[in-house]
N, C-alpha and C positions, 0 to 999 in steps of 0.2 A: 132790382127794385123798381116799380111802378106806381106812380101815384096818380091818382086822376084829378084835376083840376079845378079849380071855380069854374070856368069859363070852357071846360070842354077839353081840355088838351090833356097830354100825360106827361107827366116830367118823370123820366127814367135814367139809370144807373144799370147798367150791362157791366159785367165782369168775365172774364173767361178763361180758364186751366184747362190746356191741353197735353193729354199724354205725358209718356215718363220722363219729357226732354222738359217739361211747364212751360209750353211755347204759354203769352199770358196775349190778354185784351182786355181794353176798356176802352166804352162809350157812353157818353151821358148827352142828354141834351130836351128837350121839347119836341114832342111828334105831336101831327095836329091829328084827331079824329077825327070819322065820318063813318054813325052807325058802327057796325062790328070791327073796322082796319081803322087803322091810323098809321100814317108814316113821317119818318127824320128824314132829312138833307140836309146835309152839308158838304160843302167844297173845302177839303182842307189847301194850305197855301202851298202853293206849286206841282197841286193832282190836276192831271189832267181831265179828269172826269169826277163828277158827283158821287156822294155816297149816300144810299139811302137804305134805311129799315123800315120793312113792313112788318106794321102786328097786324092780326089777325086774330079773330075771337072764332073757337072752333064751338060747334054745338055743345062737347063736351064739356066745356068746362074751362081747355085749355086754351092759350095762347100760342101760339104759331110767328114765329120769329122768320123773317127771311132779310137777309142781309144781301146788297148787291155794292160791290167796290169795297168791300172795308177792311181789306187787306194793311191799311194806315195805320189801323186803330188795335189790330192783333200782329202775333208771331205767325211764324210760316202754317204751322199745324194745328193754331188756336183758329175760329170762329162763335160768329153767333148765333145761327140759323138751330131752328128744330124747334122743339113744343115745349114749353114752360106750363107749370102747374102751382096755381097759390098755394104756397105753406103758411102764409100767417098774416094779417095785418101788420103794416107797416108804424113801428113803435115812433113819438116823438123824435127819439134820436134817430132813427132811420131818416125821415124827412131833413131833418137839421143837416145831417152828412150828404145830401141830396143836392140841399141850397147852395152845400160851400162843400164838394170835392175836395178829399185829402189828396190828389193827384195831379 
């Protein structure tokens, strides 16, 4: 889930099922834009390196996900990287579960 901002940013909710084993992920947080990309960082406690998500706005339509360190945030065979496509505005309760994460 994606939502874009008063003020320019995107507040997102990334989930992720991977394969028959459901290696799982989640990330949520605030990524700032600029024109078509916008990106997240964060330092989780005791990484030794940054984690950050690139979006990216492709000509088509779609979003373009690249994830770099977020190994933290999934299982071994889950990720978030690849092309995303809107299915629908995002309902009242989508935004509400957004503010306050059930995780």
């Amino acid at each position: 889930m994606i939502d874009e901002r008063e003020d320019g940013t995107l507040s997102f909710t990334c989930n992720a099922v991977r394969g028959a084993s459901y290696h799982l992920g989640n990330i949520d947080g605030i990524a700032t834009a600029n024109e078509i990309t916008a990106r997240f960082s964060t330092r989780p406690e005791g990484e030794e390196k940054e984690t950050w998500l690139t979006f990216v706005q492709e000509n088509d339509g779609r979003l373009r996900l690249i994830g770099e360190n977020t190994s933290y945030f999934h299982g071994a065979r889950a990720y978030f990287d690849g092309q995303y496509l809107r299915v629908r505005e995002l309902t009242r309760e989508d935004r509400e579960e957004m503010a306050s994460p059930p995780f």
